[in-house]
MIKE-927082 format. One line per 10 residues: number of its first residue (from 1); for each residue x, y, z of N, C-alpha, C. Coordinates in pm, 1 decimal, m for minus. Atoms other than C-alpha are relative to their C-alpha. Layout:
NUM) X,Y,Z,X,Y,Z,X,Y,Z; ...
This chain:
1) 102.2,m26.5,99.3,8244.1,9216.2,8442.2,11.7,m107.7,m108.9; 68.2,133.1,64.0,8097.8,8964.1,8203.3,80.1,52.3,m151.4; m53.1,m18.1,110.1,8325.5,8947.8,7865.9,m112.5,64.2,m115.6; 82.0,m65.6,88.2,8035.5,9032.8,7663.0,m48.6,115.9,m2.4; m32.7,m115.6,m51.4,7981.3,9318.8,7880.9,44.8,144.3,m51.0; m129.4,m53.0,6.6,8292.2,9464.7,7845.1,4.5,29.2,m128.7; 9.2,m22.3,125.6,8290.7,9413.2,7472.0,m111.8,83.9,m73.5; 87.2,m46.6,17.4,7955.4,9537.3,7426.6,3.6,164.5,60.3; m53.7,m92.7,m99.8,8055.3,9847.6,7623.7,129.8,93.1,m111.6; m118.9,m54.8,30.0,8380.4,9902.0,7456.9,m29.4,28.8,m163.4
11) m1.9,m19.1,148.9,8301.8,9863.9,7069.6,m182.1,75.9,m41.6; 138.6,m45.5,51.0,7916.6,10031.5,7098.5,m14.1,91.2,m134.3; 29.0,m125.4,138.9,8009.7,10328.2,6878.1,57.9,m55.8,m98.0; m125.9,76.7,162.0,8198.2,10093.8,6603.0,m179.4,m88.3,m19.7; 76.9,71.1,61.5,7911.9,9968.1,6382.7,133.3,m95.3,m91.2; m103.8,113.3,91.4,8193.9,9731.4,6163.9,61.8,m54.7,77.7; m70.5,120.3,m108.5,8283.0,9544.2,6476.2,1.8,m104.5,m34.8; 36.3,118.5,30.8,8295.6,9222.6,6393.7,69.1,m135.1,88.9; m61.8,99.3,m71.6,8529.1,9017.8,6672.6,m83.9,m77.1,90.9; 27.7,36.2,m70.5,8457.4,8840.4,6933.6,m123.1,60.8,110.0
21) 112.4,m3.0,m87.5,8077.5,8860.4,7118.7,m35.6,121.4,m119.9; 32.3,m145.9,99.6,7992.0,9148.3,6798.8,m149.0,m7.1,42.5; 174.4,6.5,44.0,7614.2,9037.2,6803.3,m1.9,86.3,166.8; 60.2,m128.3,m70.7,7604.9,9246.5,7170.3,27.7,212.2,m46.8; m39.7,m121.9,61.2,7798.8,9540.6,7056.0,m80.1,89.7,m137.8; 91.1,m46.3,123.2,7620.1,9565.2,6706.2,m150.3,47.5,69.7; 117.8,m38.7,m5.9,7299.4,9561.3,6886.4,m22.8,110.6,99.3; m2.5,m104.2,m102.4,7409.7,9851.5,7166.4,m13.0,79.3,m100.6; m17.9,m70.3,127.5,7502.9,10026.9,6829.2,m188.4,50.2,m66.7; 157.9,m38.1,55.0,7160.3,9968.1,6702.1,m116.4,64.4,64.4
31) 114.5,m92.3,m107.2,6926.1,10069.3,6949.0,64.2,81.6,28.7; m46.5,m159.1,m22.6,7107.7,10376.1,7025.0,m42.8,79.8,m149.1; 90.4,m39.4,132.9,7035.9,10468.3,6685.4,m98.0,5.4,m56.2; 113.4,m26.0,m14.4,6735.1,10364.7,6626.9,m91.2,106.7,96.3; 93.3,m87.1,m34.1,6603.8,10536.8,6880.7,65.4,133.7,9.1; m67.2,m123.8,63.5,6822.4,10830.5,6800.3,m72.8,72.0,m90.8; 145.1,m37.6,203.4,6621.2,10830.5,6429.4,m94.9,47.1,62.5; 134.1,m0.2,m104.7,6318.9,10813.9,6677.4,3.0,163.9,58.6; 5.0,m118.7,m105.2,6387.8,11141.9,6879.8,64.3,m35.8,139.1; 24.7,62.7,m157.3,6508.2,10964.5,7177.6,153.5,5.5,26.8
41) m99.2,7.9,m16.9,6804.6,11043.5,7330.6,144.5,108.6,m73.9; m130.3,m55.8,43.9,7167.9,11284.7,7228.7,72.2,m27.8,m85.1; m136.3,71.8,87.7,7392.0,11266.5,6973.4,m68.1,70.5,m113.1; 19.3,m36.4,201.9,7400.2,11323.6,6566.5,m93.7,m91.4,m39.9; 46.0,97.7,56.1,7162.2,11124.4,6377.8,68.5,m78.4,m105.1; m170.2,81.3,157.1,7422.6,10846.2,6150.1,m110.9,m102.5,m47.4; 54.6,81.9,87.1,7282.6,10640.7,5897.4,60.1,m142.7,62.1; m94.1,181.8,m29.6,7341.2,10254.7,6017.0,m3.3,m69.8,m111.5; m84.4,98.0,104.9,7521.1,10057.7,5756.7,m80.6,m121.1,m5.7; 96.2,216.6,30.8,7335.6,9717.7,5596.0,111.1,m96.2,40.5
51) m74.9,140.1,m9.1,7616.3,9511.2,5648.9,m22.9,13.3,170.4; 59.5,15.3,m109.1,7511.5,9579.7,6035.4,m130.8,m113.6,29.4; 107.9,25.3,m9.0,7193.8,9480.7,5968.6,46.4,m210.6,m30.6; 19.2,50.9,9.2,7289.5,9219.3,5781.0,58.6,m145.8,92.4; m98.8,61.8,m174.8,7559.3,9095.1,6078.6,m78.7,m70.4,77.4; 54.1,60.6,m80.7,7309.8,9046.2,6274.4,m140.0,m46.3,m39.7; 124.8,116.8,81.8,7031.3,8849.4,6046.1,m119.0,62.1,m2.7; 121.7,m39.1,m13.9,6783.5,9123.7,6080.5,m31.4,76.3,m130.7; 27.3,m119.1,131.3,6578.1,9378.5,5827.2,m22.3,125.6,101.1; 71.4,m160.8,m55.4,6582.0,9753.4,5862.6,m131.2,m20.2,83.0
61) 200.1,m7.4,12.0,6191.9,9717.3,5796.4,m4.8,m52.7,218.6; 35.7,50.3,m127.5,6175.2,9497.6,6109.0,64.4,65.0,146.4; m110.7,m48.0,m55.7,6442.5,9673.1,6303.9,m83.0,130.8,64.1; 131.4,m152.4,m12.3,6236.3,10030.0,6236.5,m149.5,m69.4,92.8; 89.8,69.6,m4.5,5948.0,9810.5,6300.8,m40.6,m39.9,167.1; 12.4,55.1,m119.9,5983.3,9697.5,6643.0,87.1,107.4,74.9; m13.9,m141.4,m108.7,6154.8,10029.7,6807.6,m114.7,73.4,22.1; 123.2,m47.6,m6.5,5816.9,10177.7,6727.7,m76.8,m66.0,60.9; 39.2,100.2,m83.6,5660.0,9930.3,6874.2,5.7,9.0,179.1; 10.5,m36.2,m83.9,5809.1,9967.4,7177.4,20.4,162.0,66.9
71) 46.9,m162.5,m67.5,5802.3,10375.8,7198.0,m120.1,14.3,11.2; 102.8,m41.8,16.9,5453.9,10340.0,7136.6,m77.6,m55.9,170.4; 28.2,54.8,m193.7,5447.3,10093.6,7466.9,32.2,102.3,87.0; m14.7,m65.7,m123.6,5612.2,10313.8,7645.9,m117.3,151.8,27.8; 82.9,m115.6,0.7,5406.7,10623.1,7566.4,m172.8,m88.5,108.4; 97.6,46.7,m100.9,5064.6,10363.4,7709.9,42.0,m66.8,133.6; m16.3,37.5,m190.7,5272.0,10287.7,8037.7,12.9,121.5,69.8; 12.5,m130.7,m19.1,5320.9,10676.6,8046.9,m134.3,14.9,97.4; 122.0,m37.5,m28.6,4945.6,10705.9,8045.4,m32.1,m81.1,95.5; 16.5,93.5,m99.4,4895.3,10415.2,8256.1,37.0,42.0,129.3
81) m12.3,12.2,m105.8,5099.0,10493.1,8539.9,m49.0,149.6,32.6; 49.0,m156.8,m51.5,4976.0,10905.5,8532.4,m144.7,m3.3,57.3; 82.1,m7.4,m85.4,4660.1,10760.4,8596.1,m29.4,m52.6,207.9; m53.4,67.9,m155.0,4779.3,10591.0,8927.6,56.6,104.0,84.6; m80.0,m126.5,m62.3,4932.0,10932.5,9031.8,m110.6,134.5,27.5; 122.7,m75.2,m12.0,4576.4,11093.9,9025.9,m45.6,10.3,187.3
């Protein structure tokens, strides 16, 4: 398995990762959460930390911004493929 992998894998639930390959790990971290906030998926809802954000060079805003984005895709591939099942 691919070191980044592995790392990404091993440190997902640690938002203050910061070693070696962090930018996959931070972002397993993030999208689990995000779409956590969202409805999507098990677990507690946890506040994600700015110094996450700021780890990995992004904004909340945009962060929030583009999970919606793609739940909203997925909801018109929903509809899309139910009509193919007619």
């Amino acid at each position: 398995m691919p070191d980044e992998l592995s790392t990404a894998l091993r440190f997902q639930h640690d938002p203050h990762y910061a070693g070696e390959h962090y930018a996959y790990a931070n972002l397993v971290y993030l999208a689990v959460r995000l779409l956590r906030a969202n409805g999507v998926g098990a677990g507690p809802e946890q506040e994600i930390p700015d110094e996450l954000f700021d780890r990995l060079g992004l904004s909340r805003e945009k962060a929030n911004e583009s999970v919606k984005k793609v739940l909203e895709a997925e909801v018109l591939l929903r509809e899309l493929a139910s009509q193919f099942s007619k």
